[in-house]
C-alpha positions as CSV (number, residue, x, y, z in Angstrom):
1,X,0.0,0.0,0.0
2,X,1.4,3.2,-1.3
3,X,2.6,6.1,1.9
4,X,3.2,9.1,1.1
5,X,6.7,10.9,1.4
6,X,8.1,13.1,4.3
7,X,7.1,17.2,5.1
8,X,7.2,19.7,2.4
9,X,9.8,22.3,4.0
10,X,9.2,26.4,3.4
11,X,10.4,27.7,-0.2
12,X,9.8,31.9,0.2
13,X,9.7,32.0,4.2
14,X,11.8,35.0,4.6
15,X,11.8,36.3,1.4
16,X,7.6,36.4,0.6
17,X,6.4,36.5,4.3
18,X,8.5,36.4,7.7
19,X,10.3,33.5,9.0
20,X,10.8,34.5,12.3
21,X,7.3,33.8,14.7
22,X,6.6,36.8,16.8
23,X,6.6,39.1,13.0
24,X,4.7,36.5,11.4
25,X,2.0,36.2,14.3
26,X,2.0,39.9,14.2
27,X,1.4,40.2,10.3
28,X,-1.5,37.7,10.5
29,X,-3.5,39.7,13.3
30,X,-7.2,40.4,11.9
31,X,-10.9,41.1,13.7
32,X,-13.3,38.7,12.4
33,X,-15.9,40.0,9.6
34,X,-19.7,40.2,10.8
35,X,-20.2,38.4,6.9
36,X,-18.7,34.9,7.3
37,X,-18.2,32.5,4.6
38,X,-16.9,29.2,3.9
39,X,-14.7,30.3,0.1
40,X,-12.5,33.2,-0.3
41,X,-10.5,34.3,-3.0
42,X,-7.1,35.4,-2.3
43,X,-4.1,36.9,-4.4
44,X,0.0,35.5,-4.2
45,X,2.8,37.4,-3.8
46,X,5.1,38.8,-1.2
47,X,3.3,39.8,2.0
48,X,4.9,43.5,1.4
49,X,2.4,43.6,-1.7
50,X,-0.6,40.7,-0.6
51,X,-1.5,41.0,3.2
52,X,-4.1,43.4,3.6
53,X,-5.7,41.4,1.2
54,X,-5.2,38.4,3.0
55,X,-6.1,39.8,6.6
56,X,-9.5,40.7,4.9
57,X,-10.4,37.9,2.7
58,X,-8.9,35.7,5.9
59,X,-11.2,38.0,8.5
60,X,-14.3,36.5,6.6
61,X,-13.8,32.8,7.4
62,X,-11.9,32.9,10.7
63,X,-15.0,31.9,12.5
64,X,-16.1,28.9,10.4
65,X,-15.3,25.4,12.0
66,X,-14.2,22.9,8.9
67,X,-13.5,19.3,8.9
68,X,-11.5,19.9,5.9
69,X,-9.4,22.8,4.1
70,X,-8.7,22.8,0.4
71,X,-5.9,24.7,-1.0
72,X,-6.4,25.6,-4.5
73,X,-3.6,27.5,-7.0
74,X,-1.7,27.6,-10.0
75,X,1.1,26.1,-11.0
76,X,3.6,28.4,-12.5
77,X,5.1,25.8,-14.7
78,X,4.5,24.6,-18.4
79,X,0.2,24.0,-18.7
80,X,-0.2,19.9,-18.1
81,X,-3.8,18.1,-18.1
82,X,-3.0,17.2,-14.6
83,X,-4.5,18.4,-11.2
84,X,-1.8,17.7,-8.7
85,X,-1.8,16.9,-5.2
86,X,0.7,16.6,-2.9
87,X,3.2,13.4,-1.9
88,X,3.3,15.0,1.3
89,X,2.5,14.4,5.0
90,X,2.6,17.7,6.4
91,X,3.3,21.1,4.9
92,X,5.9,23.1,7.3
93,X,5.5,26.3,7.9
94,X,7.0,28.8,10.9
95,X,4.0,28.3,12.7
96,X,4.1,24.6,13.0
97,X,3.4,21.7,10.5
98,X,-0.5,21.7,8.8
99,X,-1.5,18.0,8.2
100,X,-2.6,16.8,4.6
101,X,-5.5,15.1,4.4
102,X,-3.8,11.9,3.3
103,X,-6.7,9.1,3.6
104,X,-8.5,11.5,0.9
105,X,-5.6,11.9,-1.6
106,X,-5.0,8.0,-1.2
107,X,-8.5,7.7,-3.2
108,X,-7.8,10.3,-5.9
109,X,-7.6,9.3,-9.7
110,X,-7.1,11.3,-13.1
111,X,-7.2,13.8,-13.5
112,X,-5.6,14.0,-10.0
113,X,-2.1,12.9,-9.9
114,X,0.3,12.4,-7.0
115,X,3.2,14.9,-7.5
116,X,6.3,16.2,-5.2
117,X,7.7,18.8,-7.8
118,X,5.3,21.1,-8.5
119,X,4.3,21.5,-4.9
120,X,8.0,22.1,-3.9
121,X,8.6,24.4,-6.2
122,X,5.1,26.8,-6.0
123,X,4.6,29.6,-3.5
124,X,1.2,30.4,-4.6
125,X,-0.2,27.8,-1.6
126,X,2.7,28.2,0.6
127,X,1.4,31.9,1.5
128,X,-1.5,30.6,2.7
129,X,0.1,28.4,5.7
130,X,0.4,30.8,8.1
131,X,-3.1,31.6,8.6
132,X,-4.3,28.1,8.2
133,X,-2.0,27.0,11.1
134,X,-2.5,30.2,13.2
135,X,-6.5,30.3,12.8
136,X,-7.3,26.3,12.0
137,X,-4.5,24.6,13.6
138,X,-4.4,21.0,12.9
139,X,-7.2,21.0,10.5
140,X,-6.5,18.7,7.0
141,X,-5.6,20.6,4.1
142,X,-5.8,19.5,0.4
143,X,-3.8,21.3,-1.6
144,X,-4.2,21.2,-5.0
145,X,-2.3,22.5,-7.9
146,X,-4.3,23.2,-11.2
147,X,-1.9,22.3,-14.1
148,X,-4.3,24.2,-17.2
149,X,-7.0,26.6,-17.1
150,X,-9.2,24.0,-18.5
151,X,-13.3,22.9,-18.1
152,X,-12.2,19.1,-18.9
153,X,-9.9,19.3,-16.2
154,X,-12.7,21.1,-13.9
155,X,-15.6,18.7,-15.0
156,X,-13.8,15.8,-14.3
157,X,-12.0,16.7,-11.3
158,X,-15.4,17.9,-9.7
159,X,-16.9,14.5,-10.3
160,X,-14.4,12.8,-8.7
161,X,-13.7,15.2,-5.5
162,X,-17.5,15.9,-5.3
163,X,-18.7,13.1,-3.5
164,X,-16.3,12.7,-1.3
165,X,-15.6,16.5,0.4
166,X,-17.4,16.5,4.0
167,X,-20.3,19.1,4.2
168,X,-17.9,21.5,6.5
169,X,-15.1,22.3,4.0
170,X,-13.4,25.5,3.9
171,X,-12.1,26.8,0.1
172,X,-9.4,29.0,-0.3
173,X,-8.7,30.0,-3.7
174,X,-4.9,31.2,-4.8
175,X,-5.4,33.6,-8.0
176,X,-4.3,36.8,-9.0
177,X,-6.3,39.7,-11.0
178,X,-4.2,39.7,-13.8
179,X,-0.9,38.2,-14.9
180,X,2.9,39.6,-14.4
181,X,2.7,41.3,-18.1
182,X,2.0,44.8,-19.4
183,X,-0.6,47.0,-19.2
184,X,-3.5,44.7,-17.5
185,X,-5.2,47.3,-15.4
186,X,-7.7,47.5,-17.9
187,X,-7.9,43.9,-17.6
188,X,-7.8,43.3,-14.2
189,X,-11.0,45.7,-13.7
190,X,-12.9,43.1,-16.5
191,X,-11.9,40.3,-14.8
192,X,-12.7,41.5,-11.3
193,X,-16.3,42.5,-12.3
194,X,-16.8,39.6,-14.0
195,X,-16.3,37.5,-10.8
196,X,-18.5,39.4,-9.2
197,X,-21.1,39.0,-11.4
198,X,-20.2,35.2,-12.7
199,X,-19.1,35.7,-15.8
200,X,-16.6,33.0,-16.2
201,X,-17.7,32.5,-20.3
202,X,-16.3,36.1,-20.2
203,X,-13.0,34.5,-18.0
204,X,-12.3,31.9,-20.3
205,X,-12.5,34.2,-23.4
206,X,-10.0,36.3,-22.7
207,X,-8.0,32.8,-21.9
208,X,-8.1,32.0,-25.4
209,X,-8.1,35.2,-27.1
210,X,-5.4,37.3,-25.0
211,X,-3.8,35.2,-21.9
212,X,-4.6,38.6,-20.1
213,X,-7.3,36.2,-17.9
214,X,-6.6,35.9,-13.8
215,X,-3.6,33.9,-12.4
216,X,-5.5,31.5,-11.0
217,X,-8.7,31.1,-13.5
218,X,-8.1,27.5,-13.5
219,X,-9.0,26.9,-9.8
220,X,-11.5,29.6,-9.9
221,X,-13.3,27.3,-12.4
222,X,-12.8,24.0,-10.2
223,X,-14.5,26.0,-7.1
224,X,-17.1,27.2,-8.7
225,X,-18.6,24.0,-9.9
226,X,-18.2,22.8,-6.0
227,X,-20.1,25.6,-4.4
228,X,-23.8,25.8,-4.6
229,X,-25.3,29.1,-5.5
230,X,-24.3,32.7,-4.8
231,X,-21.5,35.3,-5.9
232,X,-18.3,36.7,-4.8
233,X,-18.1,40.2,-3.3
234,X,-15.1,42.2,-2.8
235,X,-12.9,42.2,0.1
236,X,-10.7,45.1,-1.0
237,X,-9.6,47.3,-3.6
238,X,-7.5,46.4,-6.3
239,X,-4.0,47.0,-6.0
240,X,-1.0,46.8,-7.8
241,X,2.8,45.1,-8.1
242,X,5.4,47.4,-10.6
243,X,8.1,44.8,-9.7
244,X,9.6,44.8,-12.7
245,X,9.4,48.9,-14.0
246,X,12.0,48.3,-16.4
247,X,10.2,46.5,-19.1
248,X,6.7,47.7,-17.6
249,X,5.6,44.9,-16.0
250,X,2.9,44.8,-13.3
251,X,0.7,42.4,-11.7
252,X,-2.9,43.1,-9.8
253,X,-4.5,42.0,-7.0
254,X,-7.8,41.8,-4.9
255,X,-9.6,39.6,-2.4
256,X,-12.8,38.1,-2.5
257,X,-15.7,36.1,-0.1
258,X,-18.2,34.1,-1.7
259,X,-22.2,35.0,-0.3
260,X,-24.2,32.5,-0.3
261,X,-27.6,34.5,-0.3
């Protein structure tokens, strides 16, 4: 019977978000939202450029009591027909390790696949630790990696996963407004109304027509066919990353809570 490997260790502790615990637990403080949900949307990046959206987006679900977490991103790799999962125990972080929920990736098939690499190498998750473990400590995670923005992966991942997620989970969504590229302010306003209103036919057509579509579509597509109905509401304003003003390059961001009503 297959077991899966050893702890994933931090990647961009220190460099995206502080190693040391007393900064980190004091960059993580938030007051709980009178609006709770169990989805948020939540951009990755350095803390310096990412945390007030993720105090807020984070402030919305801090009350909520799961049985299970799911972890969902993009993988900042080559596109593969793949959604990965981790061969993982525990994920480190400064805070403490945060538990995989191993007995439900031992039943995943295709399009889920078993995968150390990816995992190791993407941060878009990893940013995410800290909170879980400070405000769900030793609650399962599933982290998953979405290797192609792609409804055939989404359809057939849902009806695999579907059946077999307990009634209390928690999703957090990794994804960006816009990719690291030029000029996407214009975009990043499209694709943050069309969240808010639904429009993911509107999502996946700027996919195909101008890859100016959210870092993260991919996973925002697998959600959505999980949750029942509703719509996502801003947490914040949009902001933005000139990280690279040399070749005019800029990436944007906002947060996100999914209302059920």
């Amino acid at each position: 019977m297959y077991k899966p490997g050893s702890d994933r260790h931090p990647l961009v502790d220190g460099l995206f978000y502080p190693s040391q615990e007393e900064e980190l637990k004091q960059a993580l403080s938030l007051d709980p939202a009178l609006e709770q949900s169990s989805a948020i949307i939540v951009p990755h990046g350095g803390y310096t450029h990412v945390l007030k959206h993720l105090q807020e987006a984070f402030s919305h679900v801090v009350d909520q009591k799961p049985e299970l977490i799911i972890l969902i991103g993009p993988t900042h790799r080559e596109p593969e027909d793949h959604i990965f999962y981790p061969d993982y125990v525990n994920f480190e972080s400064p805070l403490g390790l945060v538990p995989v929920a191993s007995e439900l990736t031992s039943q995943l098939k295709k399009p889920f696949t078993r995968d150390k690499m990816n995992h190791m190498e993407e941060f878009s998750l990893e940013i995410l630790l800290p909170f879980v473990r400070e405000y769900f400590p030793d609650k399962p995670v599933l982290p998953l990696l979405m290797g192609k923005d792609s409804m055939k992966l989404v359809k057939e991942g849902k009806k695999q996963l579907q059946q077999k997620l307990p009634e209390k989970t928690l999703y957090i969504i990794s994804s960006n407004l816009s990719p690291h590229d030029r000029q996407t302010e214009e975009w990043a306003l499209n694709n943050s109304a069309w969240i808010t209103k639904g429009d993911y036919q509107s999502l996946m057509e700027i996919s195909r027509k101008s890859k100016k579509q959210p870092c993260g579509l991919g996973p925002l597509l697998f959600v959505k066919e999980l949750l029942p109905s509703g719509h996502w509401k801003t947490c914040t304003n949009m902001t933005c990353s000139t990280g690279d003003s040399k070749r005019g390059l800029e990436v944007w961001y906002q947060s996100f809570w999914f209302d059920y009503t």
